[in-house]
N, C-alpha and C positions, 0 to 999 in steps of 0.2 A: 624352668630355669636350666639351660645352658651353660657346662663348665668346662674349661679349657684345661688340660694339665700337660707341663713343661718339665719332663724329666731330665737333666744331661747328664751323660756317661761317657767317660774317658777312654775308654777304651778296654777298660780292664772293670769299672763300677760303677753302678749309679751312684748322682747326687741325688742331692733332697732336692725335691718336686717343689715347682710352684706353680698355681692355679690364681686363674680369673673364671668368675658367673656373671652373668646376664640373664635380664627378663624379659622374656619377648613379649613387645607389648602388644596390645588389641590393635589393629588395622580400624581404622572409622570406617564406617558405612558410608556409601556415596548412591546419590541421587543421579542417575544417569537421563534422564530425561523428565521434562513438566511440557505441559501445551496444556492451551483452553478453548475449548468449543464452545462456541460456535468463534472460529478465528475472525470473523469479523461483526463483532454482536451488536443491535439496536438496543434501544431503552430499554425495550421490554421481555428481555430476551433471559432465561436461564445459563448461565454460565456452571462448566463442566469444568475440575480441572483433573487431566490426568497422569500419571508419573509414575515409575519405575525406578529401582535402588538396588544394589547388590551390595554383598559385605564379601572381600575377600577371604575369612577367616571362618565361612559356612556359617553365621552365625544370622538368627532372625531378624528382621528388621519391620521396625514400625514407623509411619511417619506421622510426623505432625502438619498439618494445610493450617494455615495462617493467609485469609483472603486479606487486599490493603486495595481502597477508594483513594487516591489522589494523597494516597503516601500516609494515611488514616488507615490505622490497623481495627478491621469489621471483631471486633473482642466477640460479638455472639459468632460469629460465621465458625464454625470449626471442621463442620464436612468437606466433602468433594464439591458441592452445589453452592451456587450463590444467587438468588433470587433481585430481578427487578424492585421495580421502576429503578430504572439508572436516568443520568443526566448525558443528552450530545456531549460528548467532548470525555468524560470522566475516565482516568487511566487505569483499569485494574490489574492488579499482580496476586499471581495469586504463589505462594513462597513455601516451597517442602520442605522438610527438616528432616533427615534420616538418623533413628536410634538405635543400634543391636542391642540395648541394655546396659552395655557399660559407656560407652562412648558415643556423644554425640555428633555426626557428620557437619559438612558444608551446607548450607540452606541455596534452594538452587529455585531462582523464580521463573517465573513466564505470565509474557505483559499482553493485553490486550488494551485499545481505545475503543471507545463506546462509541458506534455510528450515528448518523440522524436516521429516523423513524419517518419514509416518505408519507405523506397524507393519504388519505381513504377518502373517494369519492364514492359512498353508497347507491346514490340514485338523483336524476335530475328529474324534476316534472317539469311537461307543458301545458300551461292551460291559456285559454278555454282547449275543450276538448275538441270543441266543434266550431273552424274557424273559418274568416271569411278575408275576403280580398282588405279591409280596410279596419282589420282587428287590430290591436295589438298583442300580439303574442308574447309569455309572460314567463322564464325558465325557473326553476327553483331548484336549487341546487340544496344537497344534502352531503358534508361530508365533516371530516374527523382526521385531531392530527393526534396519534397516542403521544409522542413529544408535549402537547399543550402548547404546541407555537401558532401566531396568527397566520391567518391562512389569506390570501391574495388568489384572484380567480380571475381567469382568462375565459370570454366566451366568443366563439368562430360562429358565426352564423351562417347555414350554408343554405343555397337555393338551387332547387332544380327545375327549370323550365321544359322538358324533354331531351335535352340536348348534353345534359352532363351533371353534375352536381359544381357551384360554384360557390366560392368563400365570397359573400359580398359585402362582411361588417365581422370587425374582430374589437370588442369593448375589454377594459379590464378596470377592475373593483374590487373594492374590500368587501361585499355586500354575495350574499348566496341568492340574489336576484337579477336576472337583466331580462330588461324590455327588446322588443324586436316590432317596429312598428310596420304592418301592411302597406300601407300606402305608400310606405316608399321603397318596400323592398320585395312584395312579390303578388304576384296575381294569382285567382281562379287557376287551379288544375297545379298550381306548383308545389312540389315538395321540397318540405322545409326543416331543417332540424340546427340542433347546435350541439355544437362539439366544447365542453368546458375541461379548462387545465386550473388544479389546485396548485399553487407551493406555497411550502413552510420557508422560502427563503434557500433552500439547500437542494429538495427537492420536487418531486412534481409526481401527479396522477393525472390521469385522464382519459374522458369519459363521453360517448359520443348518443344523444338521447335517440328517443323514437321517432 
């Protein structure tokens, strides 16, 4: 408490004094910065958030994290971390709250949007193993979107006659299989392989077999 006192004197005595008090109140706590890692996160990604507070009045401070899903306050979420599976698109905020104990601060967020999760091409097989000028050659593709989106597949079929490798047939399918018929596409002594491209619509993998 803070008190002012206002004596006046004439020149020869004082008068009677008058006084005002004041109470200097708590300063709030303020959140000087929030971010979240991974700044640009897929579905399945751990989200971090971090942040910093000061209190002008030396006094402790603690925060409260309050994570929010597309303006949905996560009521279990109350750490630093926020765990997957997320949805493409979903907006998280993750929102600090600064306390010294007596006074609660300004709440200070930081936004991130949820990326697409590009597809995983594992492995292509070709079979037969042991082929002939007038086989059909048969690709099996193997792959994976962690999103759960359907997946579309591109396959390049290439041939090498000695002279170079050439693209002579580009097929595309919803199907993790495509044909490659001998007899119209290569001979005795050529080497032959295919190049297959996954997308989820957004993004792409690819994969070039033996």
């Amino acid at each position: 408490t803070w008190t002012v006192r206002a004596t006046p004197n004439d020149g020869t005595a004082d008068g009677p004094y008058s006084e005002a008090s004041i109470i200097i109140a708590n300063t709030p706590p303020e959140t000087t910065t929030v971010s979240i890692t991974p700044a640009a996160p897929s579905t399945q990604d751990v989200l971090t958030c971090s942040y910093s507070s000061t209190d002008a009045d030396g006094d402790s401070v603690t925060e409260q994290v309050q994570w929010y899903i597309n303006g949905n306050l996560q009521a279990a979420a109350v750490t630093d971390n926020l765990s997957g599976p997320f949805t493409y698109g979903d907006v998280i905020i993750c929102r600090v709250t600064p306390d010294d104990g007596l006074t609660i601060g300004a709440s200070v967020d930081a936004t991130v949007t949820i990326g697409n999760t590009p597809p995983a091409i594992s492995g292509i097989l070709l079979n037969p193993s042991l082929v002939y000028t007038q086989d059909i050659l048969t690709a099996t593709a193997t792959a994976s979107d962690a999103d759960g989106d359907p997946l579309s597949y591109s396959y390049d079929w290439y041939v090498d006659d000695g002279s170079g490798s050439q693209l002579v047939l580009s097929n595309s399918s919803s199907l993790i299989v495509d044909d490659f018929d001998g007899l119209s596409y290569f001979d005795r002594d050529d080497i032959v392989y295919v190049e297959l491209t996954a997308s989820d619509g957004t993004a792409t993998d690819t994969l070039a077999s033996s």
